[in-house]
TIRO-2110 file (N, C-alpha, C; in Angstrom, 1 decimal):
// TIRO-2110
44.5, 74.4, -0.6, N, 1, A
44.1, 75.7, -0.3, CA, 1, A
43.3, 75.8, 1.0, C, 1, A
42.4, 74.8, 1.3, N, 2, A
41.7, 75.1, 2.5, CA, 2, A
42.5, 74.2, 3.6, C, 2, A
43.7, 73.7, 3.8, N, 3, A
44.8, 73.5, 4.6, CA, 3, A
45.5, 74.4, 4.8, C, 3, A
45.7, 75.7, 3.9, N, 4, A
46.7, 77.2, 4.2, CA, 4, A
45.6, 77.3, 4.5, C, 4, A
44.0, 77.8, 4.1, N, 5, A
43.5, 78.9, 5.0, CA, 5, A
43.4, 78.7, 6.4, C, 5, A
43.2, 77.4, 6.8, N, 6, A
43.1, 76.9, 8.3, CA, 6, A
44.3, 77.2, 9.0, C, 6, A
45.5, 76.7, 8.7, N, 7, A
46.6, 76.6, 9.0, CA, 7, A
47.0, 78.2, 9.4, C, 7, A
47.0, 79.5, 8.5, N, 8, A
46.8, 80.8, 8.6, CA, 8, A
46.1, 80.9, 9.7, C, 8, A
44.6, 80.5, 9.9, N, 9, A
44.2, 81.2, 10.8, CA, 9, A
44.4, 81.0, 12.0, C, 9, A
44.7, 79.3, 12.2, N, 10, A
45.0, 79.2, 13.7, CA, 10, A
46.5, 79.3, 13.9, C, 10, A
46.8, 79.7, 13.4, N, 11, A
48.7, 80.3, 13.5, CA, 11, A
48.3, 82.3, 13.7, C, 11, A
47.5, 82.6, 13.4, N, 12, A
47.0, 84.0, 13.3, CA, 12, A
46.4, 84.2, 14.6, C, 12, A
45.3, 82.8, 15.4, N, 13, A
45.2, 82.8, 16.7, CA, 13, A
46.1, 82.9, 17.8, C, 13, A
46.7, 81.9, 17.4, N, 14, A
48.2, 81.4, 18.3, CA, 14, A
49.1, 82.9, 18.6, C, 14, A
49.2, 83.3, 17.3, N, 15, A
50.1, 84.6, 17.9, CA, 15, A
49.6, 85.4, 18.7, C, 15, A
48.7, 86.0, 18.2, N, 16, A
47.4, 87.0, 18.6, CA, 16, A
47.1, 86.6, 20.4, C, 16, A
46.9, 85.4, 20.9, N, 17, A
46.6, 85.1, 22.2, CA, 17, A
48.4, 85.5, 22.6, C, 17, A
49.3, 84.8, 22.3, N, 18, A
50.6, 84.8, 23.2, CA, 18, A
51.0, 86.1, 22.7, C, 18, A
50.7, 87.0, 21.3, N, 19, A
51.9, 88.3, 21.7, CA, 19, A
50.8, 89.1, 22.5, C, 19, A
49.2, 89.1, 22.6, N, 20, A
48.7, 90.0, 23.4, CA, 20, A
48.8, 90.0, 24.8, C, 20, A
49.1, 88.4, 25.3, N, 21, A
49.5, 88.2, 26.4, CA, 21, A
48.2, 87.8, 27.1, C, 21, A
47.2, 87.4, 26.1, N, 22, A
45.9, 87.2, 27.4, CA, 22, A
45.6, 85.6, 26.8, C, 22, A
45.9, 85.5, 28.3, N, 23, A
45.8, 83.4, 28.6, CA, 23, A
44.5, 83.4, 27.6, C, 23, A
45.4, 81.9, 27.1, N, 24, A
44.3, 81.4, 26.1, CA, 24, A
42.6, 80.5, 27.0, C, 24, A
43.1, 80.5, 28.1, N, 25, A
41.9, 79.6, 28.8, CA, 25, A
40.8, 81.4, 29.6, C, 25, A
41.5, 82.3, 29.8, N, 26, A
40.6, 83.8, 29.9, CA, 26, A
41.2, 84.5, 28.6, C, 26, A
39.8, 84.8, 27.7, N, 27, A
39.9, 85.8, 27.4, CA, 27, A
39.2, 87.3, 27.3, C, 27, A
38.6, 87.2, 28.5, N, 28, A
38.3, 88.6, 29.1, CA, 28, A
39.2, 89.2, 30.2, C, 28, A
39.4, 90.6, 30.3, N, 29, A
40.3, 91.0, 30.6, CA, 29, A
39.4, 92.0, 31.4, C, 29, A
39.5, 92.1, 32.5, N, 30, A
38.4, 93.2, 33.4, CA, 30, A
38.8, 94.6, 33.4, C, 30, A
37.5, 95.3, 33.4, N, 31, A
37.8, 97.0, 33.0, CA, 31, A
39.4, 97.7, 34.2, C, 31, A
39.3, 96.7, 35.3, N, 32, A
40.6, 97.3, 36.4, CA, 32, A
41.7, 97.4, 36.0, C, 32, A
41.8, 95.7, 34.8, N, 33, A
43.4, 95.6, 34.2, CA, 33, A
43.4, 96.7, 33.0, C, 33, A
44.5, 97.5, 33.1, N, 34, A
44.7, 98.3, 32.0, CA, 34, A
45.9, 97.3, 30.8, C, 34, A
45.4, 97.6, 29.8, N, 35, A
46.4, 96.6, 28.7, CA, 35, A
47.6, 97.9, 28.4, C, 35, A
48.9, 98.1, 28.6, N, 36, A
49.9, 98.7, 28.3, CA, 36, A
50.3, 99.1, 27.3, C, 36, A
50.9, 98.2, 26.6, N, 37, A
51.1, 98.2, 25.2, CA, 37, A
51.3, 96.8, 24.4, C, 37, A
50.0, 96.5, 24.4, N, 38, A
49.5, 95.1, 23.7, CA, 38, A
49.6, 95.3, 22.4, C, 38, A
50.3, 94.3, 21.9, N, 39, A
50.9, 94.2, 20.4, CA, 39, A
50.2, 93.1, 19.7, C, 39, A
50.0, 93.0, 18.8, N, 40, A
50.0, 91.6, 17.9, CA, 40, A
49.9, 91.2, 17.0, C, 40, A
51.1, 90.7, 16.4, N, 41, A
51.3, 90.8, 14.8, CA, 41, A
50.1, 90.6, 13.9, C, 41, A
50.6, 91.4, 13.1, N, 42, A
49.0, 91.1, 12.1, CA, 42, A
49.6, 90.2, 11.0, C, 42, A
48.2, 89.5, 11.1, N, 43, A
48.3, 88.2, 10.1, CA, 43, A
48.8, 88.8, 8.2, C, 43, A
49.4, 88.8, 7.7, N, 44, A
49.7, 88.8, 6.5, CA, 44, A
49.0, 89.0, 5.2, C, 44, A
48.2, 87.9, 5.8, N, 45, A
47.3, 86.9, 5.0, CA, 45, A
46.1, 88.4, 4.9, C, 45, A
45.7, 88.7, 3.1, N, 46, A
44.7, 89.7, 3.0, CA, 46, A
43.5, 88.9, 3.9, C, 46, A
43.0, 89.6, 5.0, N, 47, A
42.2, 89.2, 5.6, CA, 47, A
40.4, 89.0, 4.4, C, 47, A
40.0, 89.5, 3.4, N, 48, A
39.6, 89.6, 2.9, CA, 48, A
39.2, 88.4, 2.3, C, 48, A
40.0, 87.5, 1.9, N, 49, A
39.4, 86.2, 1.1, CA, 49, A
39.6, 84.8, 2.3, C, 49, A
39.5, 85.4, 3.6, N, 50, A
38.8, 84.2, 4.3, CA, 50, A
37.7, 83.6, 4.5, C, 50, A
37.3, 82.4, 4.4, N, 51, A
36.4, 81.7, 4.3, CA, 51, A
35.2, 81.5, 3.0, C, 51, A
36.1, 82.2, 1.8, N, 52, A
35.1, 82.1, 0.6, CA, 52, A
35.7, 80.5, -0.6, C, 52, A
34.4, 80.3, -0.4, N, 53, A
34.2, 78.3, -0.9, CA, 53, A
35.0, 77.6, 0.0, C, 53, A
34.4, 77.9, 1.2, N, 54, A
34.5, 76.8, 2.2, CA, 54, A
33.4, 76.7, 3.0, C, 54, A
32.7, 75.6, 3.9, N, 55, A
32.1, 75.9, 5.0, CA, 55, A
32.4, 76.2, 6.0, C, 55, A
31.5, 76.5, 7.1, N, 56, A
31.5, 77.2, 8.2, CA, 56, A
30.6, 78.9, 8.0, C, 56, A
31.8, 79.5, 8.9, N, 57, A
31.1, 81.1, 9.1, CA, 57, A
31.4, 81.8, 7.2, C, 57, A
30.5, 82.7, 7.1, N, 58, A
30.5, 83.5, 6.1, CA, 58, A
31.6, 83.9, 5.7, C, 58, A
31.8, 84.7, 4.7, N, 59, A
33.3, 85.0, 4.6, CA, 59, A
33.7, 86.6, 5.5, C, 59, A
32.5, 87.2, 5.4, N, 60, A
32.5, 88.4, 5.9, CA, 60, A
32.6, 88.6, 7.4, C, 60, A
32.7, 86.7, 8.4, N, 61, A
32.6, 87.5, 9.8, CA, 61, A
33.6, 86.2, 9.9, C, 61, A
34.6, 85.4, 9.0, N, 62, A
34.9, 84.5, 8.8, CA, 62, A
36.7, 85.6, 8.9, C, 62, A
36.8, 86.7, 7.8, N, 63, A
37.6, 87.4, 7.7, CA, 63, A
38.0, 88.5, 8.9, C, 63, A
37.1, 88.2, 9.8, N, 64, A
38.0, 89.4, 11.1, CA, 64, A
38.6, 88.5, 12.4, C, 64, A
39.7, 89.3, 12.2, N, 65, A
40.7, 88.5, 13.3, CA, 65, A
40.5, 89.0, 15.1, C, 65, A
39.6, 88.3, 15.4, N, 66, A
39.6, 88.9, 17.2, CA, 66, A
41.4, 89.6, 17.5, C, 66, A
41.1, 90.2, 18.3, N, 67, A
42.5, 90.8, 18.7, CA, 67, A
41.7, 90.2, 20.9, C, 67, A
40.5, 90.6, 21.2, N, 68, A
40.5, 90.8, 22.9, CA, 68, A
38.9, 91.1, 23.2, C, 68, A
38.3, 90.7, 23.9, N, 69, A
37.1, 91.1, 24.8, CA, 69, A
37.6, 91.6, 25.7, C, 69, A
37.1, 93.0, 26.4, N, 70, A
37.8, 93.8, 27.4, CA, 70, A
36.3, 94.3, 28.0, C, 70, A
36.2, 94.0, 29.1, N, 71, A
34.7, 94.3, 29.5, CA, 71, A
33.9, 94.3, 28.8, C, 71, A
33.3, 93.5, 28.6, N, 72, A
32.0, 93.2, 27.1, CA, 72, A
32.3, 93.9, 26.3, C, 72, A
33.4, 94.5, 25.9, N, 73, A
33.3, 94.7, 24.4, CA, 73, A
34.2, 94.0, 23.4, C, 73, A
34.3, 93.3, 22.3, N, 74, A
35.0, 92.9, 21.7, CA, 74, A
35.3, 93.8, 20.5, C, 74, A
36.8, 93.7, 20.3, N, 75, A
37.8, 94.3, 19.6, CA, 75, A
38.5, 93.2, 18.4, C, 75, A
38.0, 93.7, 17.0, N, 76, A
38.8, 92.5, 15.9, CA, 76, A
39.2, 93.7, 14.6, C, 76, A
39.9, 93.1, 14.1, N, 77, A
40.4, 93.3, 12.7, CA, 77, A
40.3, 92.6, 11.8, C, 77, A
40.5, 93.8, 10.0, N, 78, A
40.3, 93.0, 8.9, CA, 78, A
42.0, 93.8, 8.6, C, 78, A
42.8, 92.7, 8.1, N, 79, A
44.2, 93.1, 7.4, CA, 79, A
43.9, 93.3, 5.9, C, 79, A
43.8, 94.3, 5.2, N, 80, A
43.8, 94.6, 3.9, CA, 80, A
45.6, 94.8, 3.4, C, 80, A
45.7, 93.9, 2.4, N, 81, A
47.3, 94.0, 1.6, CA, 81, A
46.9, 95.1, 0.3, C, 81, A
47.4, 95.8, 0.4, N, 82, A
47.3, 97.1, -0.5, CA, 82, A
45.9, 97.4, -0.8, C, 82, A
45.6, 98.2, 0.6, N, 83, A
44.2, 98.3, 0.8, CA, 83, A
44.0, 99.5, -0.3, C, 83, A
44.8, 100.5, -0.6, N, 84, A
44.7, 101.4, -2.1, CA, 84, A
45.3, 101.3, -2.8, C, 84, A
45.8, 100.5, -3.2, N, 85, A
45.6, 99.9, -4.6, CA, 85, A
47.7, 99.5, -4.3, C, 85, A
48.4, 100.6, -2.9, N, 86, A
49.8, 100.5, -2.5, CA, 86, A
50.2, 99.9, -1.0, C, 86, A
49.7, 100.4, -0.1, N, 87, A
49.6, 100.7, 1.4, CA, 87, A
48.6, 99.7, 1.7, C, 87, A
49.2, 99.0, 2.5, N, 88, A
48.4, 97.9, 3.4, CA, 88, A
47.5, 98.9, 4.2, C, 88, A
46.4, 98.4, 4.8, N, 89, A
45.4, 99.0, 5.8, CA, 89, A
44.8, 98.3, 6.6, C, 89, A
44.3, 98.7, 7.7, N, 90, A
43.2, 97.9, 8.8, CA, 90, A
42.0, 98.7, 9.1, C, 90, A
41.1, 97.9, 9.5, N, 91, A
40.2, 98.0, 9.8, CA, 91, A
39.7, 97.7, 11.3, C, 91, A
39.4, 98.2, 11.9, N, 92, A
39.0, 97.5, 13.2, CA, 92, A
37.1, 97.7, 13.7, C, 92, A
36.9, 96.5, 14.3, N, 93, A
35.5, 96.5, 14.7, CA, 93, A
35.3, 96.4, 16.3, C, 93, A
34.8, 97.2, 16.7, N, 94, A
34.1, 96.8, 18.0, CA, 94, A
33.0, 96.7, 18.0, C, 94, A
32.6, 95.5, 19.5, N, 95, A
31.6, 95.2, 19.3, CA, 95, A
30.7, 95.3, 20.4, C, 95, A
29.7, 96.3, 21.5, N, 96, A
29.3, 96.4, 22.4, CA, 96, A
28.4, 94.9, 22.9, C, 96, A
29.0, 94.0, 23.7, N, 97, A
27.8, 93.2, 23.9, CA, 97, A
27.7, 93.0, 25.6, C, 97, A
27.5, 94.4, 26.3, N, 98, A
27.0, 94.6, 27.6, CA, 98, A
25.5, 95.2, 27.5, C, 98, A
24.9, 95.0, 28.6, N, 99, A
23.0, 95.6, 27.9, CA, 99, A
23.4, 97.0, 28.9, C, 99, A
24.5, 97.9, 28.8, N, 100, A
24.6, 99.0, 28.9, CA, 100, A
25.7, 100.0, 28.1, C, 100, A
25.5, 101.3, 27.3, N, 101, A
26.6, 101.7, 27.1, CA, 101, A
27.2, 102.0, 27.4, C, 101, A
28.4, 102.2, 26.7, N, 102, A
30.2, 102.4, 27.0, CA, 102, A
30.8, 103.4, 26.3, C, 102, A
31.4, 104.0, 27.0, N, 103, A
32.8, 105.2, 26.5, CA, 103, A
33.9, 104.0, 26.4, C, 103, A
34.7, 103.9, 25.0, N, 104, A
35.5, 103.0, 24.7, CA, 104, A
36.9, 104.1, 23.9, C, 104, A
38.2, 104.0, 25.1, N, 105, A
38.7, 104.8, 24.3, CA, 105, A
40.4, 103.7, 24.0, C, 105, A
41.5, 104.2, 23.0, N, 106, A
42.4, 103.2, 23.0, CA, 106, A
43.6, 104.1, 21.9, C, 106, A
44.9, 103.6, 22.2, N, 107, A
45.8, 104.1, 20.8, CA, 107, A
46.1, 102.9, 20.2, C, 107, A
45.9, 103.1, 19.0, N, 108, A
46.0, 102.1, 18.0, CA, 108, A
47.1, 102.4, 17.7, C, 108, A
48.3, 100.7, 17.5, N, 109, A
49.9, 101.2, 17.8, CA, 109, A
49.9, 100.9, 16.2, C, 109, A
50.8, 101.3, 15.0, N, 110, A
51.0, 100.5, 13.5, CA, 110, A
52.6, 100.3, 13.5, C, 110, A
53.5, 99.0, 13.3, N, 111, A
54.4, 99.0, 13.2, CA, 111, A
55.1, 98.7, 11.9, C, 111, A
56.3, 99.0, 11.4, N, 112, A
56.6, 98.6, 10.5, CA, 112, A
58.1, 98.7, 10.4, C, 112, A
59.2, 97.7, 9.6, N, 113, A
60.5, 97.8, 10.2, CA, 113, A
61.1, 98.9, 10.2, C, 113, A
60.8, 100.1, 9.6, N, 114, A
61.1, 101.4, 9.6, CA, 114, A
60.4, 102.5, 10.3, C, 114, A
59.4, 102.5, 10.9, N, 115, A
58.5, 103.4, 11.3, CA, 115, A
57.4, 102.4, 12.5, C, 115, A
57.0, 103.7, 13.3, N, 116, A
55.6, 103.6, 14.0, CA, 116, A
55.2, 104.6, 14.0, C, 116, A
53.4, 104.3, 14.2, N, 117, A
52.6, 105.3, 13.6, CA, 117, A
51.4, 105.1, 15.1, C, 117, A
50.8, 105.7, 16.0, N, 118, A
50.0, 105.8, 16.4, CA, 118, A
49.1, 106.6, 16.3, C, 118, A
47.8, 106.5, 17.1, N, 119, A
46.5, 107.1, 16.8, CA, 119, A
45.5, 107.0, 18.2, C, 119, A
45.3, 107.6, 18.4, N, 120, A
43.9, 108.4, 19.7, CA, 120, A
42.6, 107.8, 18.9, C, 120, A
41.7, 107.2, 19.7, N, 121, A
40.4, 107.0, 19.5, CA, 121, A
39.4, 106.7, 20.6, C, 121, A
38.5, 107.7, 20.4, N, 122, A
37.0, 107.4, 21.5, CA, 122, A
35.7, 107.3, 20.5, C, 122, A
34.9, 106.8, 21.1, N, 123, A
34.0, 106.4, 21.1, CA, 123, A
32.9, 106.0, 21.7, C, 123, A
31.3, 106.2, 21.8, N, 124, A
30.3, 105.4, 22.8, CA, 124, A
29.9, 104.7, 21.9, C, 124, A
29.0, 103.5, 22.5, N, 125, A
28.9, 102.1, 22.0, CA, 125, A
27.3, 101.8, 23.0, C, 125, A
26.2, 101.8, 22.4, N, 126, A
25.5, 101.7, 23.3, CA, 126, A
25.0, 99.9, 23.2, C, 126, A
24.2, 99.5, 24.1, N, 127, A
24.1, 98.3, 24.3, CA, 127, A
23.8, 97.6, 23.2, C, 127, A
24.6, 96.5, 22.5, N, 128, A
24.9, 95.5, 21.3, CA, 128, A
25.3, 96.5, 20.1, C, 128, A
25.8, 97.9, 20.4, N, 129, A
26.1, 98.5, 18.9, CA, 129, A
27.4, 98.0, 18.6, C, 129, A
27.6, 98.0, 17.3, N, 130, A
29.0, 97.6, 16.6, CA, 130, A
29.2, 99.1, 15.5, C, 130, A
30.7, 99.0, 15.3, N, 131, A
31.2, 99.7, 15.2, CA, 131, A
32.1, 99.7, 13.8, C, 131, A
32.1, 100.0, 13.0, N, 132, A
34.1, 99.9, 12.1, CA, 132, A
33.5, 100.6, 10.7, C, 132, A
34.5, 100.4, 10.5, N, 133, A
35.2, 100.8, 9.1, CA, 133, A
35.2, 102.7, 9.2, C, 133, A
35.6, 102.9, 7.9, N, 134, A
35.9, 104.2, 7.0, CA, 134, A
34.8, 105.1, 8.0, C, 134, A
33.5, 105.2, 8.0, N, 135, A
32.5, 106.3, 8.7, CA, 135, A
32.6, 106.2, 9.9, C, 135, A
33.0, 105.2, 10.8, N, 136, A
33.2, 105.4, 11.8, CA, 136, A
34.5, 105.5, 12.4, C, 136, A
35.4, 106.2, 11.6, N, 137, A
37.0, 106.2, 11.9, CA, 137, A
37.5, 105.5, 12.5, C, 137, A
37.2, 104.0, 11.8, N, 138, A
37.8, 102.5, 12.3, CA, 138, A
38.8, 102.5, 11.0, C, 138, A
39.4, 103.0, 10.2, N, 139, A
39.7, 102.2, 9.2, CA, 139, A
41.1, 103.4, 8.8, C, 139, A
42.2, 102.7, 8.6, N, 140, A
43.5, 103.6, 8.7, CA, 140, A
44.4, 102.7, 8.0, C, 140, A
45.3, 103.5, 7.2, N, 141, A
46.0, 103.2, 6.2, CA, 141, A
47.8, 104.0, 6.4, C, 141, A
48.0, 103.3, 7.4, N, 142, A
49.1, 104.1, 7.9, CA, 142, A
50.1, 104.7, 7.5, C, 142, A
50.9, 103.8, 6.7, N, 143, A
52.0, 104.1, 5.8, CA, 143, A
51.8, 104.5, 4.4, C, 143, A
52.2, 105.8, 4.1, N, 144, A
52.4, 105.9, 3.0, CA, 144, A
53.2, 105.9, 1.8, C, 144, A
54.6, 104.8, 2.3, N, 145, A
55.4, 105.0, 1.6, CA, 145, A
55.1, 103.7, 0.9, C, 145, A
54.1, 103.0, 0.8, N, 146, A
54.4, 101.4, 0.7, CA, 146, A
55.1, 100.7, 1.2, C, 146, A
55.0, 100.8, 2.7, N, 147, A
55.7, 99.9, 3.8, CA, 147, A
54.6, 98.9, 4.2, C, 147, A
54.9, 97.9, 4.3, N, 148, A
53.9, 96.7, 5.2, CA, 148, A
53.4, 96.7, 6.6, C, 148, A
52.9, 96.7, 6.7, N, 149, A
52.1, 96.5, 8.5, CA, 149, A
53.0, 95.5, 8.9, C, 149, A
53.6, 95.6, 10.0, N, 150, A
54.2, 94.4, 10.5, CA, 150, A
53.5, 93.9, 11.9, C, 150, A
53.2, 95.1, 12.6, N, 151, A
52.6, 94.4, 13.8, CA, 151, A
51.5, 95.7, 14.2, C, 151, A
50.2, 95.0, 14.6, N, 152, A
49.1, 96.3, 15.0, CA, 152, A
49.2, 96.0, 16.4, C, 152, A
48.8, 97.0, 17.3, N, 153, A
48.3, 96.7, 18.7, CA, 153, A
47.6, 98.0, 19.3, C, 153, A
47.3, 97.9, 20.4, N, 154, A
46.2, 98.4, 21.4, CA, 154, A
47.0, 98.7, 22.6, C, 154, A
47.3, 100.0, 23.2, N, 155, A
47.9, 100.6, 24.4, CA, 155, A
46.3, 101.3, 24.8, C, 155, A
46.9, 101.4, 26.3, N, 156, A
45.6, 102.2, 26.8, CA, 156, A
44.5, 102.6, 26.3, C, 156, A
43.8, 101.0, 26.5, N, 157, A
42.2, 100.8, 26.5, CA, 157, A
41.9, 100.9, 27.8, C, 157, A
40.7, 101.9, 27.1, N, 158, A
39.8, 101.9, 29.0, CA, 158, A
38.3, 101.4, 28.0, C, 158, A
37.6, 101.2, 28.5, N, 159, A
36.1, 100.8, 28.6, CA, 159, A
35.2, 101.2, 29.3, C, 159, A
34.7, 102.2, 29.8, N, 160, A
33.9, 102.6, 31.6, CA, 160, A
32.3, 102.6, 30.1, C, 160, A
31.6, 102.8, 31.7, N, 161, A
30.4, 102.6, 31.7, CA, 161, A
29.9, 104.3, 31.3, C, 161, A
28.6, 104.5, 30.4, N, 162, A
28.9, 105.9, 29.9, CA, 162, A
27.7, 106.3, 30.9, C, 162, A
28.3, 107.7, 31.3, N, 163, A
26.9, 108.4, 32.2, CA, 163, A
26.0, 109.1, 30.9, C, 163, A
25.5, 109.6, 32.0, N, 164, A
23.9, 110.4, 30.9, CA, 164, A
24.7, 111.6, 30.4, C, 164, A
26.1, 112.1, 31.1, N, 165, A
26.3, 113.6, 30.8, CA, 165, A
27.2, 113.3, 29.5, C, 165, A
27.6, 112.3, 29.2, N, 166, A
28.6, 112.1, 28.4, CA, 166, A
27.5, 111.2, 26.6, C, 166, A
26.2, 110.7, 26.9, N, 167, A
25.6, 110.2, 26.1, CA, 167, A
25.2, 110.9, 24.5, C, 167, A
24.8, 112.3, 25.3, N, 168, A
24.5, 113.5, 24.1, CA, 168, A
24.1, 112.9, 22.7, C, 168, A
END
């Protein structure tokens, strides 16, 4: 068991660096480069029961899958397999770790061999805040037919630096 969970995850890394396209030796990506339409399959595997009765990290920061740091902010997911009880779901977290805030905006792409689903999102992030789930309209359940997630990604991320008129 704890040979599949390893094996999972760094096969879940592996993909994640080569379908997002950001070299595995940088993985920061600077606010100039815009990401296009950055894909990357989601791991299968219910992200949910990683890391429980094993050592290392917790299970709860053990279970999100990095997707990218894009100008101090970092971007991860949790893959839920029939996150209601039918329909797979995600979750996504960001994570401000610049000592200034950010306007963080992005479309969240959902694929599946029948369907794509996207989604508009902004946000400010002030210095070290984090972000996700259900209250903070991190958390999406795309298909409703009981179709599987096959692949999540990230099109036009910006990141800028937030002014005072936009802080409110």
């Amino acid at each position: 068991m704890l040979i599949r969970t390893l094996l999972s995850k760094l096969i879940g890394m592996v993909v994640g660096l080569i379908v997002i396209g950001i070299p595995s030796q940088a993985p920061h990506v600077g606010a100039a480069e815009r990401l296009q339409d950055t894909v990357a399959r989601a791991d299968t595997t219910d992200s949910t029961g990683a890391g429980k009765g094993e050592t290392g990290p917790a299970w709860h920061e053990a279970a999100w899958n990095d997707i990218a740091v894009i100008d101090g902010v970092r971007f991860s997911y949790i893959y839920y397999a029939a996150a209601d009880h039918v329909n797979d779901g995600v979750v996504v977290k960001l994570e401000n770790r610049r000592q200034s805030a950010v306007n963080v905006a992005f479309t969240i792409i959902f694929r599946s061999p029948g369907a794509e689903v996207t989604d508009r999102f902004s946000t400010t992030l002030q210095p070290g805040e984090m972000k996700t789930g259900e209250n903070d309209g991190l958390y999406w359940i795309p298909f409703g037919r009981g179709e599987s997630i096959g692949e999540v990604g990230l099109r036009g991320v910006d990141v800028v630096a937030a002014d005072a008129e936009r802080m409110d």
